[in-house]
N, C-alpha and C positions, 0 to 999 in steps of 0.2 A: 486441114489448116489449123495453125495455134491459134489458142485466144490470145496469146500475150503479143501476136508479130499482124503486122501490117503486111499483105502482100502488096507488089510495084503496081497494081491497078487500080487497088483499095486507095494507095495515097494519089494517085491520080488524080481519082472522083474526088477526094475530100478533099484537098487542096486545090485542085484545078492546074496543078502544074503534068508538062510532058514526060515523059521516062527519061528523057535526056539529063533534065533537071534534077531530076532524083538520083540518077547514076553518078552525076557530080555530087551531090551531098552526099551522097554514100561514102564515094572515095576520100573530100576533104575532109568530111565529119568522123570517118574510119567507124561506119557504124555495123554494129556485127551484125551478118546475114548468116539465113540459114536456108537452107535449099532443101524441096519437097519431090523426088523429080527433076522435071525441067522450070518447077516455081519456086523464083526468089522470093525471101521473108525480113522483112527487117520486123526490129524489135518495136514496140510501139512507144514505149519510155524513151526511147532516144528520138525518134521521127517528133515526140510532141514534144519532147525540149527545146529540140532544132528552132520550132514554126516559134514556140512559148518566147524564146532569148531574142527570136528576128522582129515578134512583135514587140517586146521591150523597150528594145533598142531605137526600133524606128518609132515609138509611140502610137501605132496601129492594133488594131484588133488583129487576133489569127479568126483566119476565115474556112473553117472546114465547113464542108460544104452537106453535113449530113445535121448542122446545128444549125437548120433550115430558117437561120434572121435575115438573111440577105437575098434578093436577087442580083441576078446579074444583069449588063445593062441590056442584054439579047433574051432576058427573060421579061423584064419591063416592054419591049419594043413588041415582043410575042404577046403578053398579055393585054395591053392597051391598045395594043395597033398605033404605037405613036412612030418615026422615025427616032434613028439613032440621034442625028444632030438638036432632035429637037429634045429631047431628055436631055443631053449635055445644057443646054441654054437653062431648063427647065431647072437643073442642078446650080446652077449660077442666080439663079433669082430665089430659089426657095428654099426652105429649113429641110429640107432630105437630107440625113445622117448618111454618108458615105464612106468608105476605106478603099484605099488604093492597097493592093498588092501585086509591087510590079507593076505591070501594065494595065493590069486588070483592075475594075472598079466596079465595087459592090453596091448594093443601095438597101436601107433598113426596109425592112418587107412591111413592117407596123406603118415607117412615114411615107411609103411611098403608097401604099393602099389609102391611108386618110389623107393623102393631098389628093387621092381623086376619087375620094368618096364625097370631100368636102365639094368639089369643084363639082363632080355630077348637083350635088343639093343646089350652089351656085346658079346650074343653068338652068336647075327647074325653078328655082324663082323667079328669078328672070321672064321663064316663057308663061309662068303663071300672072305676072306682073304685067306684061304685055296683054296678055288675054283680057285681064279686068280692065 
């Protein structure tokens, strides 16, 4: 593998989009590949421009997913055991910093842990509160 190229799996992971998606930016973007074998290679100067000019544009953050700030909303639901519907509600009443790309929606890994580091402290008071 190059250091300088991204293989189709590599941007996968780190973006979160399917092969489909990248095969269209490849063709509309014309960005040069190089092939190892039977593994395509894109350039990594062009793949980061691509995400850099889409976050711009739309005023969102680029979300790779190896610049571990974000969860996603199936990693929230995995690590709290909350349901999906109730993080969305949860997103609508509280300061959680979020970005949409495309469909997908990320949540700041810093606010989403101290809104429930705060809330666990919340409910021990409470039952300490109760006790006395």
């Amino acid at each position: 593998m190059r250091g300088d190229c991204y293989s189709i799996e590599e941007i996968c992971n780190l973006y979160g989009l399917r092969k489909e998606v990248i095969y269209t930016l490849v063709k509309k973007n014309k960005i040069p590949e190089f092939r190892e074998g039977s593994k395509q290679y894109l350039l990594k100067t062009a793949i980061d421009t691509i995400f850099f000019q889409k976050a711009s544009l739309t005023g969102s953050d680029v979300i790779p997913s190896s610049v571990k700030e974000y969860y996603s909303i199936a990693e929230v639901t995995e690590k709290y055991g909350m349901k999906r519907d109730n993080i969305y509600c949860l997103l609508q009443r509280s300061m959680i910093r979020r970005v949409k790309d495309g469909k997908a929606v990320y949540l700041r890994i810093d606010d989403v842990d101290d809104y429930f580091k705060k809330r666990r402290e919340n409910e021990k008071g409470e039952v300490e509160d109760e006790e006395n």
